[in-house]
MIDOSE-1310 file (N, C-alpha, C; in nm, 2 decimals, decimal comma, always signed):
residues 193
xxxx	-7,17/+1,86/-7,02/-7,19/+1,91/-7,16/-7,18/+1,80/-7,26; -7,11/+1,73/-7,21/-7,10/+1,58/-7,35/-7,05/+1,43/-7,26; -7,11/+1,35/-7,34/-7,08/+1,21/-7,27/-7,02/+1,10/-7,37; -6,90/+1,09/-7,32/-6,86/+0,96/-7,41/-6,88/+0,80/-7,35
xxxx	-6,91/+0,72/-7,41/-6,92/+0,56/-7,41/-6,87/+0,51/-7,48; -6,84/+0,39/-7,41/-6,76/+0,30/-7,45/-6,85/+0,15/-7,47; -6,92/+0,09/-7,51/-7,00/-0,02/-7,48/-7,09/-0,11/-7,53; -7,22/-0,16/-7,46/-7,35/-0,21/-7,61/-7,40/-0,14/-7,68
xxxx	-7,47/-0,18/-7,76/-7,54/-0,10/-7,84/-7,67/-0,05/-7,76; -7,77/-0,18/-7,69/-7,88/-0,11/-7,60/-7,84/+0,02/-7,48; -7,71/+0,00/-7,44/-7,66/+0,11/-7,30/-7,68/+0,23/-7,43; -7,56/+0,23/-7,49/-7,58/+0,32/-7,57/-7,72/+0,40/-7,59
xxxx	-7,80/+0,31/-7,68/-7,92/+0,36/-7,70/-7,99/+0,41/-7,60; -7,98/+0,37/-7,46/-8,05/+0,45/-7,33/-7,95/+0,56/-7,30; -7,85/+0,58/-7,29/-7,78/+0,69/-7,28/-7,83/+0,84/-7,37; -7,88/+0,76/-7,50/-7,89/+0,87/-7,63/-8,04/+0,97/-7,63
xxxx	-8,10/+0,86/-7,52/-8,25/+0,86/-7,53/-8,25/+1,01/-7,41; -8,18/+0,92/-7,26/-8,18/+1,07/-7,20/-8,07/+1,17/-7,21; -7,98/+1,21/-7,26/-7,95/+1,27/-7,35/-7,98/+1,36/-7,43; -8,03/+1,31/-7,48/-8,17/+1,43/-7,57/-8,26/+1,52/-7,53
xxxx	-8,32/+1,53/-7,40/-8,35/+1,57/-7,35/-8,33/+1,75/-7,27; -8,14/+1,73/-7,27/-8,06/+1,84/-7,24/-8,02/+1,82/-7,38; -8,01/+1,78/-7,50/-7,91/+1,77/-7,58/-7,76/+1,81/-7,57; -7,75/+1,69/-7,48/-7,64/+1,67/-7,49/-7,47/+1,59/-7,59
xxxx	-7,39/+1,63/-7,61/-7,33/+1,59/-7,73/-7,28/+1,45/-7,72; -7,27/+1,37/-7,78/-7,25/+1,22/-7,76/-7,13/+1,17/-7,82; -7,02/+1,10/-7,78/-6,97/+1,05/-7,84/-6,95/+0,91/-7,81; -7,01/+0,76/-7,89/-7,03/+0,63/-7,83/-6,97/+0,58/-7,92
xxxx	-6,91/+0,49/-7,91/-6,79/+0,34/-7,97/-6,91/+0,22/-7,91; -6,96/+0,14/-7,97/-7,07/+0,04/-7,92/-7,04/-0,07/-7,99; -6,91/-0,12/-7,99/-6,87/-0,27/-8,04/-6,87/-0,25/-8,17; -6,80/-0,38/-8,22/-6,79/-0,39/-8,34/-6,76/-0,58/-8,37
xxxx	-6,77/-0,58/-8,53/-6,79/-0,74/-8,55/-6,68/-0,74/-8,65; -6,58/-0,64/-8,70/-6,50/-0,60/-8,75/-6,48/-0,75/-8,87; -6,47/-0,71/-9,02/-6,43/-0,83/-9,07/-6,30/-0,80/-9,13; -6,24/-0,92/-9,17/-6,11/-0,89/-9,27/-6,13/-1,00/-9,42
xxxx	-6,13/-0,91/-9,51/-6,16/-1,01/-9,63/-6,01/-1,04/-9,70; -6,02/-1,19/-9,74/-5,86/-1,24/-9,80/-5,91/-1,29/-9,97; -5,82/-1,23/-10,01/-5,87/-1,25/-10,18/-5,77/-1,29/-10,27; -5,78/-1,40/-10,36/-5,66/-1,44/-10,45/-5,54/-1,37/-10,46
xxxx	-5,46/-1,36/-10,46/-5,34/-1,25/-10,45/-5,27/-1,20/-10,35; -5,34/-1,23/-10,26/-5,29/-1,16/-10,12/-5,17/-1,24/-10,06; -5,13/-1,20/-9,99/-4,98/-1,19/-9,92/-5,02/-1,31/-9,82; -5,03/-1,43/-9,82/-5,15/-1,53/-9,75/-5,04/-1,54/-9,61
xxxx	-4,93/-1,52/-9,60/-4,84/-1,50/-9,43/-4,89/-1,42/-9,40; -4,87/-1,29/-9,47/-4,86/-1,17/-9,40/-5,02/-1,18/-9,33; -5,19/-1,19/-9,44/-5,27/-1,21/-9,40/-5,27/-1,30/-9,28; -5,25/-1,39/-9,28/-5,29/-1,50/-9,20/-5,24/-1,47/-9,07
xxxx	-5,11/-1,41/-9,06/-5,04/-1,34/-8,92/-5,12/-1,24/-8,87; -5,19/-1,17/-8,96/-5,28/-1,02/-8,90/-5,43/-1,12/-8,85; -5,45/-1,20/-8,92/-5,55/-1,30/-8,89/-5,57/-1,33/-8,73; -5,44/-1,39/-8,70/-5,41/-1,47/-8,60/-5,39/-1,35/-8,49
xxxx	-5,30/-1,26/-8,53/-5,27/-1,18/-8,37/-5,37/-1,09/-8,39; -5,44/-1,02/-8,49/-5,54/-0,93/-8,44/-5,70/-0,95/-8,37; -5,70/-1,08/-8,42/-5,81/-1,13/-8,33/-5,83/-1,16/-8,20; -5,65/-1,20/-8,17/-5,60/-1,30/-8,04/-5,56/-1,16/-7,96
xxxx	-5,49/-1,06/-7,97/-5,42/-0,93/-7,93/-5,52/-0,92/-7,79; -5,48/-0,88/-7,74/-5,52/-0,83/-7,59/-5,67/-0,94/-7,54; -5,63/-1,10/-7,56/-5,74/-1,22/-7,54/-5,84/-1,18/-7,62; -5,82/-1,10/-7,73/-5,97/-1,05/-7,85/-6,02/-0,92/-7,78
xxxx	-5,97/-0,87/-7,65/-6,06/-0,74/-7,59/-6,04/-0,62/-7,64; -6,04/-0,61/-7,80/-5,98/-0,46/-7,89/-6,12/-0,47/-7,99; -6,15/-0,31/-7,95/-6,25/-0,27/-7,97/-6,31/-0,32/-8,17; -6,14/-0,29/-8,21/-6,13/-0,34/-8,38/-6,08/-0,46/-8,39
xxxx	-6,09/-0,57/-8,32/-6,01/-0,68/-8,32/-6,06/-0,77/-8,42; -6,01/-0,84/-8,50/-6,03/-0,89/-8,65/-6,14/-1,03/-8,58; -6,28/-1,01/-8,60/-6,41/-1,06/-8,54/-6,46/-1,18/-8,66; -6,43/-1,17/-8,78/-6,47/-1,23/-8,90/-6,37/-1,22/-8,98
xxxx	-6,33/-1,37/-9,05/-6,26/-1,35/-9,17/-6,29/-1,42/-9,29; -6,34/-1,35/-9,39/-6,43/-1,39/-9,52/-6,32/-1,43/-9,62; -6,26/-1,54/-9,64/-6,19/-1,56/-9,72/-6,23/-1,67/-9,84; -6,16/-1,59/-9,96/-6,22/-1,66/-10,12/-6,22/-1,84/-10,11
xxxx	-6,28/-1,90/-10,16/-6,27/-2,03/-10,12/-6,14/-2,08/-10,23; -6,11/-2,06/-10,33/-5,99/-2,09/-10,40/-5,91/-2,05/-10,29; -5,84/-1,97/-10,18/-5,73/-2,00/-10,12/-5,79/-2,02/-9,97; -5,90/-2,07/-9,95/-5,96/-2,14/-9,82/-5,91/-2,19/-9,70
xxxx	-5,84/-2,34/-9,75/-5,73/-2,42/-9,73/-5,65/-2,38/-9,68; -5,54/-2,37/-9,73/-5,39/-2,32/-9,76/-5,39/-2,20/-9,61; -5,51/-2,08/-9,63/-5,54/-1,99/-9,52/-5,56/-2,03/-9,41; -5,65/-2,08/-9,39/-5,72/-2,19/-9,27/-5,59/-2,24/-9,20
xxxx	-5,51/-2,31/-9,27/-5,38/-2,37/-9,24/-5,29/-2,33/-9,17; -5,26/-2,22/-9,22/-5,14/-2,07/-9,18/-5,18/-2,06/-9,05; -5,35/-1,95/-9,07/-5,38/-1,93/-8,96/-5,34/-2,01/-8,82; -5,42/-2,14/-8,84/-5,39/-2,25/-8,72/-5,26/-2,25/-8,70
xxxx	-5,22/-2,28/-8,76/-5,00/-2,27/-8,74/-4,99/-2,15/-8,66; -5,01/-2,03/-8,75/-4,99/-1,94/-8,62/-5,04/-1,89/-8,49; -5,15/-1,93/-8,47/-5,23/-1,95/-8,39/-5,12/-2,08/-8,28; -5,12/-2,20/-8,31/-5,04/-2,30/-8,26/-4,92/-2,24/-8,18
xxxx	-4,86/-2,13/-8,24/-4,73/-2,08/-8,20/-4,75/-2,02/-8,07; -4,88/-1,94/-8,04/-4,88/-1,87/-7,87/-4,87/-1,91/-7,80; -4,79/-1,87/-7,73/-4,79/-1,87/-7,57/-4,86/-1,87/-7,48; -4,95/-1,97/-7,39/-5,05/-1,92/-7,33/-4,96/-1,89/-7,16
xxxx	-5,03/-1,84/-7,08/-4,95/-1,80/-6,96/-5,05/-1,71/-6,88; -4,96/-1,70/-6,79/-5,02/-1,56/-6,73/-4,98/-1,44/-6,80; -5,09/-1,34/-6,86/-5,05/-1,23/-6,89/-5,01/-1,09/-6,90; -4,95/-1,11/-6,76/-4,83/-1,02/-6,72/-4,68/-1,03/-6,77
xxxx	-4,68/-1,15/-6,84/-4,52/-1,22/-6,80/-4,52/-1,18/-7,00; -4,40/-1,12/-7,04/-4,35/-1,13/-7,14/-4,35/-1,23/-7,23; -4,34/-1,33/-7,16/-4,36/-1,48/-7,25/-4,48/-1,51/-7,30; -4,56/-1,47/-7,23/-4,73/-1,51/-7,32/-4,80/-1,46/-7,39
xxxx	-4,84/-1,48/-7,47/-4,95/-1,51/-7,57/-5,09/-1,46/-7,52; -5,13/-1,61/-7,50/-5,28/-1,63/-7,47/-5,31/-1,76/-7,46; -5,45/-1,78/-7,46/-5,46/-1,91/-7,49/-5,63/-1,91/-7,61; -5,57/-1,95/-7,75/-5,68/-1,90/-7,84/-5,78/-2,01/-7,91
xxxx	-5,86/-1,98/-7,99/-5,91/-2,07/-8,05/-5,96/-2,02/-8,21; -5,93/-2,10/-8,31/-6,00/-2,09/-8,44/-6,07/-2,19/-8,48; -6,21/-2,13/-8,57/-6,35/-2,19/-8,55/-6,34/-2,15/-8,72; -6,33/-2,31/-8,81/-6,36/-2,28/-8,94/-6,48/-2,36/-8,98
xxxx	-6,55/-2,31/-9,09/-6,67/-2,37/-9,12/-6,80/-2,26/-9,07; -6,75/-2,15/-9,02/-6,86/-2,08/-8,95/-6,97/-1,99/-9,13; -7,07/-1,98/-9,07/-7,20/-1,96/-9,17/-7,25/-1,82/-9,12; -7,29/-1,70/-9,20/-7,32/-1,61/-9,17/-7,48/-1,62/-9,06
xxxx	-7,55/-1,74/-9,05/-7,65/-1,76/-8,94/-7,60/-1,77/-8,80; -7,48/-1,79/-8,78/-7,44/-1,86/-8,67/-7,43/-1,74/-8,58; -7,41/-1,73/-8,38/-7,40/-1,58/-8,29/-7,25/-1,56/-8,38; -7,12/-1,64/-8,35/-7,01/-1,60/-8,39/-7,01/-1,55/-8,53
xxxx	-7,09/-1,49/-8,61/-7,09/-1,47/-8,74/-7,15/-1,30/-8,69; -7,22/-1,28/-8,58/-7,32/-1,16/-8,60/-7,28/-1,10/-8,44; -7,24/-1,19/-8,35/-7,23/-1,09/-8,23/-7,10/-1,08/-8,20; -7,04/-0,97/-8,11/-6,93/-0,93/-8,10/-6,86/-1,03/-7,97
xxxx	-6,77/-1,13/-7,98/-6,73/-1,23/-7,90/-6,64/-1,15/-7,79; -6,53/-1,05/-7,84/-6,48/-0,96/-7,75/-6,36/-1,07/-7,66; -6,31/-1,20/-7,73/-6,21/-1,24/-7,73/-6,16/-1,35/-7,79; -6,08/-1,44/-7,79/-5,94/-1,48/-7,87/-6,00/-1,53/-7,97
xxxx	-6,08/-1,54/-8,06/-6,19/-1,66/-8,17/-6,11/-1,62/-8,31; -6,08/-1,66/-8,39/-6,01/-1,65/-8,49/-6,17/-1,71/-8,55; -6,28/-1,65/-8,62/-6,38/-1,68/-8,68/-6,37/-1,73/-8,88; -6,33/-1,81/-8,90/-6,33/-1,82/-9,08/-6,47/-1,84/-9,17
xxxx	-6,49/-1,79/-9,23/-6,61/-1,83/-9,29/-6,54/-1,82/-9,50; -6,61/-1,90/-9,57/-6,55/-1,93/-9,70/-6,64/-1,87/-9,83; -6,57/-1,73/-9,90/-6,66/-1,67/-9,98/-6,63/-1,74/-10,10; -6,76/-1,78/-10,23/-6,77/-1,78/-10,33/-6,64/-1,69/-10,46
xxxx	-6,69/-1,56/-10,38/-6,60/-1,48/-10,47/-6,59/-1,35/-10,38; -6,52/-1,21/-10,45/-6,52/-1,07/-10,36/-6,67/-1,03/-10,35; -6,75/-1,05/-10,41/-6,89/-1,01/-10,39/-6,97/-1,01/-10,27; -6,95/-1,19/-10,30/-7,02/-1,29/-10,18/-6,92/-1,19/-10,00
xxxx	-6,79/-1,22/-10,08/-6,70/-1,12/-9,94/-6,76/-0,99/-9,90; -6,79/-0,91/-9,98/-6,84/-0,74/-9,93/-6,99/-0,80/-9,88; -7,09/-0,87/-9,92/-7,22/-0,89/-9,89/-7,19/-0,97/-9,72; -7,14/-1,04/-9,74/-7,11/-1,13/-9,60/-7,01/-1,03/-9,49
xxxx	-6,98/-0,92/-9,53/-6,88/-0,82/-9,42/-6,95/-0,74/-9,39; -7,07/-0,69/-9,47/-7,17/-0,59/-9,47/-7,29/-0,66/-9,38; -7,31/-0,81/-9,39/-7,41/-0,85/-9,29/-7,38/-0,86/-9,16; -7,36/-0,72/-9,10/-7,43/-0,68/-8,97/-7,48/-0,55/-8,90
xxxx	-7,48/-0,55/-8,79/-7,55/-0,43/-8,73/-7,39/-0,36/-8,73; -7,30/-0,40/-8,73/-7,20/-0,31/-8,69/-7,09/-0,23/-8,80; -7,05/-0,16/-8,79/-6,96/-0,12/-8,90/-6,81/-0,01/-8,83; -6,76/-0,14/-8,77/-6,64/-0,02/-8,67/-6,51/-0,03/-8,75
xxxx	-6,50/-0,11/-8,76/-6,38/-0,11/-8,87/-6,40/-0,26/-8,98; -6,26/-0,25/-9,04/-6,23/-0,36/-9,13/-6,09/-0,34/-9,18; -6,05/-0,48/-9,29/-5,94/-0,48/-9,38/-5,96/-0,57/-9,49; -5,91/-0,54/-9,61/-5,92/-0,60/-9,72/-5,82/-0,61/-9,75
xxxx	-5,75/-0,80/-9,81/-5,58/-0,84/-9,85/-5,62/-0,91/-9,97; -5,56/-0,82/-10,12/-5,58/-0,91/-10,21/-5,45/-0,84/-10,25; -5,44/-0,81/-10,43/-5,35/-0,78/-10,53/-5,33/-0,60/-10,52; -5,25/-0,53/-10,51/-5,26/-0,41/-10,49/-5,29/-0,30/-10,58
xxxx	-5,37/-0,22/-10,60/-5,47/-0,17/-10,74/-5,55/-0,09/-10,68; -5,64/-0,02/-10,79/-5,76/+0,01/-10,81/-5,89/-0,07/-10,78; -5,89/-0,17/-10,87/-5,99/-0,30/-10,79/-6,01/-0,36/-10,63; -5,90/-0,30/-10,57/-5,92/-0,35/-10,43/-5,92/-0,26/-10,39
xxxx	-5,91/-0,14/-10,40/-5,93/+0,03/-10,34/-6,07/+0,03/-10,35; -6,12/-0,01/-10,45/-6,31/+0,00/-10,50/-6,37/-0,12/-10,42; -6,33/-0,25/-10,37/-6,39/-0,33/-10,31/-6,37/-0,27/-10,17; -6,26/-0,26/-10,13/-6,24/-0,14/-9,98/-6,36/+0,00/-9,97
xxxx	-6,35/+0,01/-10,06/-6,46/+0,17/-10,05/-6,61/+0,10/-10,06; -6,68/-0,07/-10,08/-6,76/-0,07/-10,06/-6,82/-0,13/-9,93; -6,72/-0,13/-9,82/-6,73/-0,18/-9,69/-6,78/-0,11/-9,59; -6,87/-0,16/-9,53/-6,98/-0,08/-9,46/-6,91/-0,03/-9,31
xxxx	-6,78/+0,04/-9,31/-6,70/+0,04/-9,21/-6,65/+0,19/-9,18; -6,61/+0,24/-9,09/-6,58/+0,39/-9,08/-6,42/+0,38/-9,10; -6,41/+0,28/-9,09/-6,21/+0,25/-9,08/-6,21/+0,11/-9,16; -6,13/+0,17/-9,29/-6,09/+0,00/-9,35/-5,96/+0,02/-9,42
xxxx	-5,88/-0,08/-9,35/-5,71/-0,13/-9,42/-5,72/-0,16/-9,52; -5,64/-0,14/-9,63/-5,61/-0,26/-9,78/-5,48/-0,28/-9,73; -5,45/-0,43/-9,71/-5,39/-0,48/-9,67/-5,28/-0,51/-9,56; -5,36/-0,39/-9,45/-5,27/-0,37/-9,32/-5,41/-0,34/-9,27
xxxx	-5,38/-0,36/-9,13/-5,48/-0,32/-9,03/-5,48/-0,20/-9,00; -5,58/-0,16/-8,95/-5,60/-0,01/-8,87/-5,49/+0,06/-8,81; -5,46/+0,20/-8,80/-5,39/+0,22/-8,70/-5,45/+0,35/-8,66; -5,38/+0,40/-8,57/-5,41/+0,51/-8,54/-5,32/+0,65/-8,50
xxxx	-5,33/+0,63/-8,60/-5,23/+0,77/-8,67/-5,32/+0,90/-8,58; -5,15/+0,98/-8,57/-5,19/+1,14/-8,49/-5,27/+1,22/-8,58; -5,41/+1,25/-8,52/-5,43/+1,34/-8,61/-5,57/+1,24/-8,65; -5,58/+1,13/-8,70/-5,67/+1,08/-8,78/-5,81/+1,05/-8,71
xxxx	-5,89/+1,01/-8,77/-6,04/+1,04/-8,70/-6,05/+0,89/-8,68; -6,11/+0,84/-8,58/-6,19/+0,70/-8,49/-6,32/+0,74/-8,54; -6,35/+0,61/-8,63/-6,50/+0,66/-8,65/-6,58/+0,54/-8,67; -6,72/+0,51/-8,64/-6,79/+0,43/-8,68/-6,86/+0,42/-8,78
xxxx	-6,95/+0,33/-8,85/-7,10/+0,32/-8,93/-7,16/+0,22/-8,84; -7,33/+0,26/-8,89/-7,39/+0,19/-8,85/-7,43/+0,19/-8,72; -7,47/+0,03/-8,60/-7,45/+0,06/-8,46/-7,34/+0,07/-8,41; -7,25/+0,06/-8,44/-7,11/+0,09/-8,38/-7,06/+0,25/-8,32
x	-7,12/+0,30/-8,36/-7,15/+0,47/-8,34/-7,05/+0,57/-8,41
């Protein structure tokens, strides 16, 4: 009577196609490129920590795992920095063992042309890219095919409730990551389903 997925976007798309057929009900999660935008004001630890372990969290294999992070170029630097530090701090190991981490990597300087800018890496890549301003940030989080989640870390208000409501995302934090609260809906935009 109904099929759920979990996967690409092309499986997906052949699933939907026969499918149709019986009309059958669909429910598909098809990746995501998830971004996190960091904006003057923001909590640049707290950011930079959600940076670091939400990307790195289960080797990057979380379906919302922070895939892009669009930060204002006035605190560029200083971010970039944190991150790597905390990043520096994991544990790599085997992991099964309490003690480990992972073993991760962060990639700054990346350009909305580049794969790590547009395809879903699906592990530990801590991706930075450097916005102009919050504009340049919602246009650069908005460029892709996916829209599974997101988070936005600036000054806490109205103006970053309005920059949050312009993200092309079915799930977006102001200033915390996703969760998944009882009760609440998992949802996509876009190809993410």
């Amino acid at each position: 009577d109904m099929v759920a997925f979990t996967g690409s976007i092309a499986t997906g798309q052949a699933i939907m196609r026969s499918a149709a057929t019986a009309m059958k009900r669909l429910v598909l999660e098809l990746g995501g490129k998830d971004p996190m935008i960091v904006l003057p004001g923001a909590d640049i630890e707290a950011a930079a920590k959600h940076a670091a372990l939400e990307a790195t969290r289960n080797t990057g294999q979380v379906c919302v795992a922070v895939e892009r992070v669009i930060v204002h170029k006035d605190i560029a630097e200083a971010f970039s920095r944190r991150v790597a530090e905390v990043v520096r701090g994991l544990r790599v190991g085997d992991p099964r063992e309490e003690t480990t981490d992972l073993g991760p990597s962060v990639v700054v300087g990346v350009t909305p042309g580049m794969n790590l800018a547009q395809h879903e890496t699906f592990g530990p890549v801590v991706a930075i890219q450097v916005a102009r301003d919050a504009e340049e940030a919602v246009a650069r989080a908005n460029d892709t095919v996916y829209g599974l989640g997101a988070s936005v870390w600036g000054p806490e208000g109205p103006e970053l409730e309005a920059l949050a409501g312009r993200i092309q995302a079915g799930m977006v934090g102001i200033n915390r990551g996703l969760s998944t609260a009882a009760g609440a809906p998992w949802v996509g935009w876009k190809m993410s389903g």
